[in-house]
mmCIF file of the C-alpha atoms, coordinates in Angstrom:
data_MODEL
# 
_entry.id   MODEL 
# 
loop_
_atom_site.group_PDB 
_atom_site.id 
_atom_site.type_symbol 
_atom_site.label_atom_id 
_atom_site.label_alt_id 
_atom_site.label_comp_id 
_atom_site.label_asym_id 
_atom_site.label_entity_id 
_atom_site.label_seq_id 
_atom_site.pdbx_PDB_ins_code 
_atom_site.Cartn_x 
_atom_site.Cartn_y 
_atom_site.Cartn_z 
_atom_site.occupancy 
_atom_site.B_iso_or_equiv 
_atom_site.pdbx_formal_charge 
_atom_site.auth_seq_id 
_atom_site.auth_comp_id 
_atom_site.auth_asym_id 
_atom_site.auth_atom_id 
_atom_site.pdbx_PDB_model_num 
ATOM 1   C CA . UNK A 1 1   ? -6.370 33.555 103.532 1.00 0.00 ? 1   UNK A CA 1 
ATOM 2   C CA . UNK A 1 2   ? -7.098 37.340 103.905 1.00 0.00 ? 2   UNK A CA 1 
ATOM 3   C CA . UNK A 1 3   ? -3.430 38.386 105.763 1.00 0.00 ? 3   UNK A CA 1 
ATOM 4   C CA . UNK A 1 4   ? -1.841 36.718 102.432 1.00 0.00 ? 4   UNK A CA 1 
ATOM 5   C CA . UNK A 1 5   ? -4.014 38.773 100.260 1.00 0.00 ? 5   UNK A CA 1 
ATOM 6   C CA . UNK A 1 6   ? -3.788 42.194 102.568 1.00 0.00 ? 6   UNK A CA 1 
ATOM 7   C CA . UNK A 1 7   ? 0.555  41.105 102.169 1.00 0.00 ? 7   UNK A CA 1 
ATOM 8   C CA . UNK A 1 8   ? 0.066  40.380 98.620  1.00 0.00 ? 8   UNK A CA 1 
ATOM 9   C CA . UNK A 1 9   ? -1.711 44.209 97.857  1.00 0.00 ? 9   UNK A CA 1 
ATOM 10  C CA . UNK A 1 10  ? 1.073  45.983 100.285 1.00 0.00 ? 10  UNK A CA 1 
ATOM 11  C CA . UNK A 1 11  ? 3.865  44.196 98.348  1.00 0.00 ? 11  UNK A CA 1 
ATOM 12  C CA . UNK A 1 12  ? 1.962  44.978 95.153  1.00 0.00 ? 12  UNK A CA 1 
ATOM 13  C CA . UNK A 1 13  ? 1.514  48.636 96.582  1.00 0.00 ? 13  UNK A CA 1 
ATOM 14  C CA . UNK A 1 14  ? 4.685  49.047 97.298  1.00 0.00 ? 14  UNK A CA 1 
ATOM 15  C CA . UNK A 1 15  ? 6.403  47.989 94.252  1.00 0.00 ? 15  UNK A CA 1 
ATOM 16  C CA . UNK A 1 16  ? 4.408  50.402 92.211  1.00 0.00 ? 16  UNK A CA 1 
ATOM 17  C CA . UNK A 1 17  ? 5.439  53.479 94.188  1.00 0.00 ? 17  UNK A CA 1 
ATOM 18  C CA . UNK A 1 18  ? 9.088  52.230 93.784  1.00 0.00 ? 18  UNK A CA 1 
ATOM 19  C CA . UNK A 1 19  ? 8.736  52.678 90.023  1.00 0.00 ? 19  UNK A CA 1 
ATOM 20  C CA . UNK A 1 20  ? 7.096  56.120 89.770  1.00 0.00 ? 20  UNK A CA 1 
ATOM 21  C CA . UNK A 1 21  ? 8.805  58.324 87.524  1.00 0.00 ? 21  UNK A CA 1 
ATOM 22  C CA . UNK A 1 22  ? 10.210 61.655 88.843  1.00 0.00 ? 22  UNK A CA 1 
ATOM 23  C CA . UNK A 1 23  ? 8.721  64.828 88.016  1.00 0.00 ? 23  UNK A CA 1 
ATOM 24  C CA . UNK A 1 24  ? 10.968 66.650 86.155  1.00 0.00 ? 24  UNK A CA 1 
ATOM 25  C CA . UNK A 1 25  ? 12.879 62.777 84.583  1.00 0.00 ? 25  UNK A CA 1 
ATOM 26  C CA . UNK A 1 26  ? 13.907 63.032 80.811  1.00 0.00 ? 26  UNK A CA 1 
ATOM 27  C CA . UNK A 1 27  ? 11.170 60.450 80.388  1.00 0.00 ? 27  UNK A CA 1 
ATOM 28  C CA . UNK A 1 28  ? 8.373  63.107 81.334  1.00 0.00 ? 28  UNK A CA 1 
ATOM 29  C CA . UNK A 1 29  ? 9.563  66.298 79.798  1.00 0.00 ? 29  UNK A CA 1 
ATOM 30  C CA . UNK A 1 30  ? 6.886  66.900 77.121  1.00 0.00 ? 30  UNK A CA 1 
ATOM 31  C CA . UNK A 1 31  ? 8.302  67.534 73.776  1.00 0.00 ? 31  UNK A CA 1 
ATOM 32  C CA . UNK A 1 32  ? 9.860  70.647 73.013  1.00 0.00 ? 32  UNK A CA 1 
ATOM 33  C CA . UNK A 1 33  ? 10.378 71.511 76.479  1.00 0.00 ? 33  UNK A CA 1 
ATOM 34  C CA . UNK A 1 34  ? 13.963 71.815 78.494  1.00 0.00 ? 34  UNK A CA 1 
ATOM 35  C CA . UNK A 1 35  ? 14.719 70.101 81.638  1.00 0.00 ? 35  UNK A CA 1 
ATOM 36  C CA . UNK A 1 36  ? 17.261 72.060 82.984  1.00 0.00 ? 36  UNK A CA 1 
ATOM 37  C CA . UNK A 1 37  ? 19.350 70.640 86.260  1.00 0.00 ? 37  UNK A CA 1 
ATOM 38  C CA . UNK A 1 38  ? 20.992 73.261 88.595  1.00 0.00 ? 38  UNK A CA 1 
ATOM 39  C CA . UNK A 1 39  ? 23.220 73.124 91.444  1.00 0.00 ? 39  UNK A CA 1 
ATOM 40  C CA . UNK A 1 40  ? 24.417 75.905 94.074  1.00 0.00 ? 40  UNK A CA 1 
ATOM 41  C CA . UNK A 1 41  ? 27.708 76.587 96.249  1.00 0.00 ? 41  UNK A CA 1 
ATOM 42  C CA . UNK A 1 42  ? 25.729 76.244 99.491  1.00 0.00 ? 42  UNK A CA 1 
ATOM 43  C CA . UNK A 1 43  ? 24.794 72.677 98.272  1.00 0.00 ? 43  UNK A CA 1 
ATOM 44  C CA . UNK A 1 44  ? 21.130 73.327 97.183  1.00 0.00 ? 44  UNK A CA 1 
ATOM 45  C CA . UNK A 1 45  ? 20.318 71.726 93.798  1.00 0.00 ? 45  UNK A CA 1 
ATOM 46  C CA . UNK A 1 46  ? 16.831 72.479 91.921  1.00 0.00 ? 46  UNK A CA 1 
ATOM 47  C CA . UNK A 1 47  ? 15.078 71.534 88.653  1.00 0.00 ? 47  UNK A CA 1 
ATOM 48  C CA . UNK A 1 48  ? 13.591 73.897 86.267  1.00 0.00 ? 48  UNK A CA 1 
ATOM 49  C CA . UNK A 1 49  ? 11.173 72.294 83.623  1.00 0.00 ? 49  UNK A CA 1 
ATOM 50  C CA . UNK A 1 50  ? 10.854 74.996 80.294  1.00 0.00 ? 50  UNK A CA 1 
ATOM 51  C CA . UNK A 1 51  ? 7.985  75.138 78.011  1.00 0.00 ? 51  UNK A CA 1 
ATOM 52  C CA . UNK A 1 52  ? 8.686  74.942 74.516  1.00 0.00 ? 52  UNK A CA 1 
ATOM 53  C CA . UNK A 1 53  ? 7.011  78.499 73.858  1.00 0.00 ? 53  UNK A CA 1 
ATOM 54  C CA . UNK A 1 54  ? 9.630  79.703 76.625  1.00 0.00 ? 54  UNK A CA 1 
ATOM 55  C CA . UNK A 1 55  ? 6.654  81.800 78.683  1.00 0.00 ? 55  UNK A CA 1 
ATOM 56  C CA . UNK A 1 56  ? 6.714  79.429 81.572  1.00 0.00 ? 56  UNK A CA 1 
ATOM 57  C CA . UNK A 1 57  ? 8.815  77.246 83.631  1.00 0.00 ? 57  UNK A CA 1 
ATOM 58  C CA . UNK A 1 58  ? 8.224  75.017 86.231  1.00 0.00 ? 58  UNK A CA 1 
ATOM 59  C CA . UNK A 1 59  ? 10.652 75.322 89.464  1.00 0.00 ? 59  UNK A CA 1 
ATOM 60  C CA . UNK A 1 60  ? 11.290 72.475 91.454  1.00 0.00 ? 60  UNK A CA 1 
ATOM 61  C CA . UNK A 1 61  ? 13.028 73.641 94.679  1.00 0.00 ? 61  UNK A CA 1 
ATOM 62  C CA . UNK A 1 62  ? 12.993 71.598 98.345  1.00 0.00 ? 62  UNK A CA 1 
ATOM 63  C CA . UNK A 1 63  ? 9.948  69.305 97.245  1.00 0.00 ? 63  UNK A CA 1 
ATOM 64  C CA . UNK A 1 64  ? 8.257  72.387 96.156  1.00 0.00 ? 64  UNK A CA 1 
ATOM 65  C CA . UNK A 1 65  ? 7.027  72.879 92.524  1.00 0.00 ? 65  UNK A CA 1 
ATOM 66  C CA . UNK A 1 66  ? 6.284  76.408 91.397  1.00 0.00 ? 66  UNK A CA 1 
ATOM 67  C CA . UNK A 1 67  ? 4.417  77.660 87.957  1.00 0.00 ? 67  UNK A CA 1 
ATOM 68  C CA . UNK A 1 68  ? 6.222  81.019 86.542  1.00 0.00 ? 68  UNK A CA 1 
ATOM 69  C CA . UNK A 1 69  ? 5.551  83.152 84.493  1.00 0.00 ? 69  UNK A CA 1 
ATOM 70  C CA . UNK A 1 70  ? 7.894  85.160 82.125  1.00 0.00 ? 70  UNK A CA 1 
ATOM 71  C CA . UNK A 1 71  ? 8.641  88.851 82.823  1.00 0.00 ? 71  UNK A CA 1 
ATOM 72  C CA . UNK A 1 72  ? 10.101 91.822 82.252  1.00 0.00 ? 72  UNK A CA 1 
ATOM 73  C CA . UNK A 1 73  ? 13.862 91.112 82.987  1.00 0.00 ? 73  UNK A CA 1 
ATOM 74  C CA . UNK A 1 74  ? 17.000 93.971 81.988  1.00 0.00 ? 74  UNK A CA 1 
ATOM 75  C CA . UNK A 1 75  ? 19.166 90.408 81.049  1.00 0.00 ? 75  UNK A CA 1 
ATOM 76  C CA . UNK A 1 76  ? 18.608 86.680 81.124  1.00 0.00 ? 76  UNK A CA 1 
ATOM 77  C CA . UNK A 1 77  ? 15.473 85.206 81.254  1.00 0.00 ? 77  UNK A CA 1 
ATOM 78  C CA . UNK A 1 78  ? 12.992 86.029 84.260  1.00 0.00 ? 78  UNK A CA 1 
ATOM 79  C CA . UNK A 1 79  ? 10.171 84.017 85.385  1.00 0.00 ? 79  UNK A CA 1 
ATOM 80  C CA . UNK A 1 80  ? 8.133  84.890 88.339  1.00 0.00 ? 80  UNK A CA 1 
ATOM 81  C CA . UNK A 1 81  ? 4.715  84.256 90.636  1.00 0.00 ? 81  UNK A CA 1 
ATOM 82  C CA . UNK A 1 82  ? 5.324  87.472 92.271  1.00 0.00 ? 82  UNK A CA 1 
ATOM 83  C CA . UNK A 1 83  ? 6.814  86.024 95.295  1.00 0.00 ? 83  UNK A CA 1 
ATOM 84  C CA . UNK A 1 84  ? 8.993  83.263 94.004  1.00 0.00 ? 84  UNK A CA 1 
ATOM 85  C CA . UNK A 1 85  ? 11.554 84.120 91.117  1.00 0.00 ? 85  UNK A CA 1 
ATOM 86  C CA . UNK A 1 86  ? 13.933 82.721 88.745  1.00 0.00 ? 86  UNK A CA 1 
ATOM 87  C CA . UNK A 1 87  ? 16.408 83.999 87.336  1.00 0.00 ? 87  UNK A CA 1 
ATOM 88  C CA . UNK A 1 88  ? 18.752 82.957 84.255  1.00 0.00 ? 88  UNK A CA 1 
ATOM 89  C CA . UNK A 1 89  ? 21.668 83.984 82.194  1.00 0.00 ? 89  UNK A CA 1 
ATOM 90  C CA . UNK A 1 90  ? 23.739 81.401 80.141  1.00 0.00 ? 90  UNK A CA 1 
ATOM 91  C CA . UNK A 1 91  ? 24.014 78.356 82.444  1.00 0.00 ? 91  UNK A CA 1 
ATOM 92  C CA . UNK A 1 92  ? 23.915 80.568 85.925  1.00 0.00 ? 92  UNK A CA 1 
ATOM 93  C CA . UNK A 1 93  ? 20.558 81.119 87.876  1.00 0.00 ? 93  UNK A CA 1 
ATOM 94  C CA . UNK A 1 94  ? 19.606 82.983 91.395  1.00 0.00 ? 94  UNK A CA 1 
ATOM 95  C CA . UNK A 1 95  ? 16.653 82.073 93.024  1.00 0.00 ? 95  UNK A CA 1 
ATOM 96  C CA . UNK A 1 96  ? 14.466 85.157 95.031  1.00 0.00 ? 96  UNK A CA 1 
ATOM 97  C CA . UNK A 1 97  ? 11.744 84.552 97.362  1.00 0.00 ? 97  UNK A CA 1 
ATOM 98  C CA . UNK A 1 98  ? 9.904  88.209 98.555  1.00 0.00 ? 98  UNK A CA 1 
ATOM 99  C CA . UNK A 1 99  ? 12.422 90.516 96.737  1.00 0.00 ? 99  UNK A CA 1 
ATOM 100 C CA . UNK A 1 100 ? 15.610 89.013 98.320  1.00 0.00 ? 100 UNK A CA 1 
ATOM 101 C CA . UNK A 1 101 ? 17.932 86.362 97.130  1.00 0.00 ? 101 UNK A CA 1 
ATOM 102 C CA . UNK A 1 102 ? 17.947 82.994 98.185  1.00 0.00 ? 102 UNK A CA 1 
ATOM 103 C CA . UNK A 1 103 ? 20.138 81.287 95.820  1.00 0.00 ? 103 UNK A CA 1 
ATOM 104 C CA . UNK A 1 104 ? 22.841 82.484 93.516  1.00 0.00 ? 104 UNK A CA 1 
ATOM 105 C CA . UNK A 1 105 ? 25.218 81.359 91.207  1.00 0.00 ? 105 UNK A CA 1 
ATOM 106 C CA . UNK A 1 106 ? 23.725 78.038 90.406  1.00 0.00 ? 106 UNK A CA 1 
ATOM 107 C CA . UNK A 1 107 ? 24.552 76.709 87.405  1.00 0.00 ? 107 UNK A CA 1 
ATOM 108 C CA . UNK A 1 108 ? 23.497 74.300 85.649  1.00 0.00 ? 108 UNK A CA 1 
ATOM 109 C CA . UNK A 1 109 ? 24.640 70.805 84.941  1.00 0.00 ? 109 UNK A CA 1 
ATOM 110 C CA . UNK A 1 110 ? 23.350 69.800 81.666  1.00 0.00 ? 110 UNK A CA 1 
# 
């Protein structure tokens, strides 16, 4: 009776992590925020999640999820944690890590 039980939890288990809800999904953006999907010529494609007070965004880049914070930029919008930056202007973003660019002219999709 217990190996049906221990298959009956893994199947159980396993179903449940099937139905987890990305991240950044339309179906967890709090309100008043802006998902915002980007893609780059080299391939790379990351998500930035806005908050609705526009001081923050969250960066979701190669499984890695980074809080920013807004700062001073000359154009677009510029969000940074002092090593990782993002950087916006209409629908095209670059991405720096360290002071040099990683990513540029991404655009967005949506």
């Amino acid at each position: 009776m217990r190996p049906t039980l221990i298959a009956t939890a893994v199947a159980a288990l396993a179903a449940a992590a099937c139905s987890q809800v990305p991240a950044t999904s339309s179906s967890s953006v709090p309100p008043g925020s802006r998902h915002l999907e980007y893609k780059c010529p080299n391939g790379t494609q990351f998500d930035v999640l806005m908050a609705p007070a526009g001081d923050k965004v969250k960066l979701e880049l190669g499984g890695i999820l980074y809080e920013l914070k807004a700062v001073r930029s000359g154009s677009g919008a510029k969000f940074s944690d002092g090593t990782t930056s993002y950087w916006s202007k209409g629908k095209d973003a670059t991405i720096e890590r360290a002071g040099k660019i990683v990513h540029r002219d991404c655009t967005t999709r949506n």
